[in-house]
N, C-alpha and C positions, 0 to 999 in steps of 0.2 A: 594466597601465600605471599608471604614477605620477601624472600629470598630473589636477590638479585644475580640475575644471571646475565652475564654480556659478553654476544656470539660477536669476535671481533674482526672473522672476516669467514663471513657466512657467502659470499658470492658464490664460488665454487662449488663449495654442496645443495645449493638455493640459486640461481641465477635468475628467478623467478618463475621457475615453472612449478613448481611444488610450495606447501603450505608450510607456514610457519606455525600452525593455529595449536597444535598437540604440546609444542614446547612454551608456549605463549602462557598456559594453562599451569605450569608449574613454577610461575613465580614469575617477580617483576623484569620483565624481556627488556634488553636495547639491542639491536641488530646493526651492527655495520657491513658492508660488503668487506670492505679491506682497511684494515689498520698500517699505515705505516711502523715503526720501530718505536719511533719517536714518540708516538702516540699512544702507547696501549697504557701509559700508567694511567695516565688524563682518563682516559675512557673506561678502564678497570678498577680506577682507585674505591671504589665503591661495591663491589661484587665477590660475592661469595663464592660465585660458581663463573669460570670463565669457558666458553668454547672455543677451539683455536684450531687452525690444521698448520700454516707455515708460520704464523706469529709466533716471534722466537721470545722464549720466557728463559731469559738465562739469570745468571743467580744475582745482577742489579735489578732486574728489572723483577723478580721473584721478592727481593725485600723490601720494595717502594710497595709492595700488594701487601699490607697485615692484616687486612679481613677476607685473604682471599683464605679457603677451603679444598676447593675440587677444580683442578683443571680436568676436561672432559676435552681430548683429542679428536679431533672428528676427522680418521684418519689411521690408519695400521701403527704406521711408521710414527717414533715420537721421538728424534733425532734433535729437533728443534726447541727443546726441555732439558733443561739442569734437571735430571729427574734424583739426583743425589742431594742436591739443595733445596728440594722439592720434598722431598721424604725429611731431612733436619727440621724444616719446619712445620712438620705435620700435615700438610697437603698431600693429599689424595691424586692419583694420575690415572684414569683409565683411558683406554684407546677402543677403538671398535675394528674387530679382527674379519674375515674372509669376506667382508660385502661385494670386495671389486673383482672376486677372480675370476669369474667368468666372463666379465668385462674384458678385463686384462689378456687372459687368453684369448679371445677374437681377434684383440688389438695385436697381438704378436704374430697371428698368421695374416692376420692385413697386412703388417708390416712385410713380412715376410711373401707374401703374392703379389705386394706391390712392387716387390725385387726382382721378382722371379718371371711372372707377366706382364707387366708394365700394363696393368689394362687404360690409366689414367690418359699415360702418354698415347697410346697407339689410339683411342676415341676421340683423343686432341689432335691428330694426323689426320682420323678419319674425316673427322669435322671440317677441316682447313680444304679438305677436298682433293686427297690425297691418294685416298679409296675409290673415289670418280673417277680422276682422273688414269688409273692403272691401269696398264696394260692385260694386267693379270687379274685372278679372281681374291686373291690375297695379298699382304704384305706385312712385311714386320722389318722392325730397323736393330734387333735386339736379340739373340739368341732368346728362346722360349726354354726353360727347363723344368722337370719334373719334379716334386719334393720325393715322391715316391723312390726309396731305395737310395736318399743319399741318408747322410749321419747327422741326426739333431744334437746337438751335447748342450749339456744344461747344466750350468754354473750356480751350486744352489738345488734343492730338492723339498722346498716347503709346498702347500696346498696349490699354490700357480705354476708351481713347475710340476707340480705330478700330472694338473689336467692338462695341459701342455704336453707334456708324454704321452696321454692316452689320446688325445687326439692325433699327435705324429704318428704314432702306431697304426691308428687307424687309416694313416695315407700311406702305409707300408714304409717309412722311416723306419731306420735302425738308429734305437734310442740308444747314448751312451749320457753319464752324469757323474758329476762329483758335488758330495756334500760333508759340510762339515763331521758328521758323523754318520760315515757309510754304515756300520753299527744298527741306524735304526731300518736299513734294510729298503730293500725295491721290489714295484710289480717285476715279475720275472722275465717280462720282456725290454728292462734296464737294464744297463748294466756299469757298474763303478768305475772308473775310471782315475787317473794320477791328474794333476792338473797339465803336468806336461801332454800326456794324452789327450786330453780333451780340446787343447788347442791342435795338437798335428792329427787328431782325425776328424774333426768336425768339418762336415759341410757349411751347416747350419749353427753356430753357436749364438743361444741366447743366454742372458742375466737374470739371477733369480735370486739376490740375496739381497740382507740389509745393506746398507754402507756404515763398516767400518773403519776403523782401522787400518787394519790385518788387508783391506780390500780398496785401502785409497792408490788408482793410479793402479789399477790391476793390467785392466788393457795398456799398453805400454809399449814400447818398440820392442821390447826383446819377445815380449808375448806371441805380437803381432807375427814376430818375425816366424813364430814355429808354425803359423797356419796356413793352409793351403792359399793357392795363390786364385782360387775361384770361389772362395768362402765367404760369406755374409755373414756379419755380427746383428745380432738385436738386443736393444736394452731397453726395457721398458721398466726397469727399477731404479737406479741412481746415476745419474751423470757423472757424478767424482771419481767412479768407480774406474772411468777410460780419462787418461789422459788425451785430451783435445787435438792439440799439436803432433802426437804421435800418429793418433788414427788419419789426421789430415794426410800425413807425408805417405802413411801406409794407401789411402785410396790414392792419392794423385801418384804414386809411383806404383801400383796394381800390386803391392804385397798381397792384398786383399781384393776380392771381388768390391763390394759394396755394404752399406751400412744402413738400417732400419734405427731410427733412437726417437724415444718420447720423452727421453730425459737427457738436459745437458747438467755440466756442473754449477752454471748460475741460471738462473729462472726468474723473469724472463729472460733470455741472453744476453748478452754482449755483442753490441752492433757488428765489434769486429772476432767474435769468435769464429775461427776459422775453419770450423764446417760448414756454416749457413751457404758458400759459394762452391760447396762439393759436388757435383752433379752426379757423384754415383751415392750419395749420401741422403735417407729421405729423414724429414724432423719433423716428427707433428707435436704439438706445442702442449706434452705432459696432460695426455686427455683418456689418456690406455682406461683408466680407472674411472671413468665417468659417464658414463651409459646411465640413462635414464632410472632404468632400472637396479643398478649401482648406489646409486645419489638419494633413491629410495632407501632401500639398505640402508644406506647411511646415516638417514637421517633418522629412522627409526632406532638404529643404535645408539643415537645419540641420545635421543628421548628414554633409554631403556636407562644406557649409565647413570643419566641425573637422577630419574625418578628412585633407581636402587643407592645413588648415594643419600636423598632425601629420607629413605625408609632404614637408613643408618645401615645399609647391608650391601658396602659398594661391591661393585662386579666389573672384570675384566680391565683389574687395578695391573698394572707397572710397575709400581711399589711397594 
């Protein structure tokens, strides 16, 4: 096949533990791990079909492409697309939807037990000889708490926050949620909630939504300010969504217990974004979605959207 396809920063779905060989097979491949900005005309100017997950295609860099065709997002989320400039010129947009959520929920109750248990820190006590050296048969430097029986509230109610819910349920949480459209309804052990409520009765509130608009700067002081003062946030969806500086002031003055994020609002951070020195604050470095078997998913959906824009019958178009 003729058709030029170039994966412009294939690292993250591919870090090389998995095959490139199924896509290699449907036309002429160039693989980068990572494109700068600056880069992707140079390396695109030639492609019919480009793959991208953070390579941002906005509407200069969309009209420097005039043979491009099919952007193929390897990725839910396609935030990082003029997909309105994208559609004027006839370009095709598909993404590939629910590969990560089982990933994603693990990574939210990790988050959340590595709040709650501290099991990293207390094995790094034990280790220093800490546990040896005790008087007693145990020790902890940290209150221990239950999830069971406190309140999960879930910002957001798409396919990661419902198994999200069926899991809290399962640890005897009392699920509460708010979603754009309470309308399309809850397992009956949910329950709706106002966004003011969701903030003053969560124990536990986590992120569950795109980043828009309507949701830039959601977390914010005044938000913070209605939550309990032993409550943990988790966000494993977008960083912009909590203003940075607010949540900092909120943990270092205890509005708030502590903080789970796998997403900040720039990626990689900012040396001096002022959570990385929060110690009730844990960051793992935007990976919620990338499990092994995730990254499979993935890439299989990727393989699925080219091969169906190839047979002129795209699937799981955007536009």
């Amino acid at each position: 096949m003729n058709n030029t396809i170039v994966i412009l920063d294939g690292k993250g779905m591919n870090p090389g533990d998995l095959s490139w060989d199924k896509i290699k097979i449907l036309g002429n491949v160039k693989i980068y791990d990572n494109t700068p900005y600056e880069s992707i005309v140079e390396r695109a100017k030639d492609a019919e079909i480009v793959v991208i997950n953070k390579s941002r295609f906005d509407r200069d860099t969309i009209s420097k492409l005039p043979k491009l065709k099919f952007i193929c997002e390897s990725a839910t989320g396609f935030d990082n697309i003029d997909i309105g400039f994208a559609q004027e010129k006839g370009i095709i947009v598909s993404n590939v939807r629910d590969y990560s959520t089982k990933s994603v929920v693990q990574h939210v109750f990790a988050l959340m037990f590595a709040l709650t248990n501290k099991v990293e820190y207390h094995s790094n006590e034990a280790k220093k000889g800490r546990w040896a050296n005790n008087d007693y048969f145990t020790f902890w430097d940290f209150p221990i708490s239950e999830i069971s029986g406190k309140t999960l509230g879930l910002y957001g109610f798409g396919k990661i926050a419902s198994e999200v819910a069926k899991i809290g349920n399962a640890f005897g949480m009392r699920i509460i949620a708010n979603r754009k459209n309470p309308t399309k309804g809850y397992p009956t052990y949910v329950s709706h909630v106002d966004i003011e409520e969701l903030f003053k009765q969560s124990d536990i509130l986590s992120l569950h939504t795109p980043q828009t608009k309507e949701n830039f700067n959601f977390i914010n002081k005044n938000t913070l300010a209605l939550m309990k003062s032993n409550a943990i946030l988790i966000n494993t969806a977008r960083g912009k969504m909590i203003n940075e500086k607010d949540l900092k002031n909120a943990l270092d003055n205890k509005i708030i217990k502590s903080a789970g994020l796998d997403v900040l609002s720039s990626e990689p951070p900012n040396p001096d974004n002022p959570l990385l020195d929060c110690t009730n604050c844990i960051i793992t470095p935007h990976q919620a979605w990338a499990s092994v078997e995730a990254r499979k998913l993935l890439m299989d959906g990727v393989i699925k959207n080219i091969s169906a824009f190839l047979k002129g019958a795209p699937a799981n178009t955007v536009n």
